[in-house]
N, C-alpha and C positions, 0 to 999 in steps of 0.2 A: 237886383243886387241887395235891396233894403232885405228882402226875405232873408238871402240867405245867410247875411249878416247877422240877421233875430234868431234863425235856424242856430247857426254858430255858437249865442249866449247860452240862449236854453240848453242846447247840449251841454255846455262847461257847466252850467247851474246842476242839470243832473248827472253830471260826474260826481262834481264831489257833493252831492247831496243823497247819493245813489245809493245803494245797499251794504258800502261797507263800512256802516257805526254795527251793522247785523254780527259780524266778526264779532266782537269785542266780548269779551268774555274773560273769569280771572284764567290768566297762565296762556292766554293771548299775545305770544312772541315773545324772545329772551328781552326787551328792554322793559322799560317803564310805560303802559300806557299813555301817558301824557306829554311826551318829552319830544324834541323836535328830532333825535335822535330817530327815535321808534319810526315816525313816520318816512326818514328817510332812508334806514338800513332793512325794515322788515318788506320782505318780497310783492306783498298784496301792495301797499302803501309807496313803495318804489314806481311799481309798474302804473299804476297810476298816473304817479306824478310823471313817468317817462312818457308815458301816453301825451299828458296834456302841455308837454316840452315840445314833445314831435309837433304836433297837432298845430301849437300857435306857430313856430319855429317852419313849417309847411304853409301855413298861411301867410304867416311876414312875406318869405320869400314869393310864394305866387302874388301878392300882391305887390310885393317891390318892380317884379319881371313884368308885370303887367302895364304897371305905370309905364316905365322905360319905353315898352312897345309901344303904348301912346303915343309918348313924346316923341320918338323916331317917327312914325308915321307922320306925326303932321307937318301938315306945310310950311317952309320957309318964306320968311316978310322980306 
């Protein structure tokens, strides 16, 4: 489980450390480069962040379901 938990970070580290600063460029989407706006309304910058929404929001949950089944399983004192 340790692994794939270490598995888990490094992937999120190279999400957002991953190739898209390569985008950036002048006339790079109708907002402001810098603005918290830009990275939530322009498509590339969206998808992303929907990506690593799902992503944690699918782990929460499997790990929530998972506990529970533990705790049902074991035995009564």
């Amino acid at each position: 489980m340790k692994n794939v938990k270490n598995l888990f970070v490094l992937f999120i580290i190279f999400l957002f450390a991953g190739n898209s600063t390569l985008f950036a460029h002048p006339g790079h989407g109708a907002t402001d480069g810098n603005s918290l706006i830009h990275y939530l309304s322009e498509p590339l910058h969206a998808s992303i962040l929907a990506s690593v929404i799902i992503i944690i929001a699918t782990s929460a949950t499997w790990m929530i379901m998972r506990k529970r089944k533990k705790v049902s399983l074991s035995p009564e004192r």
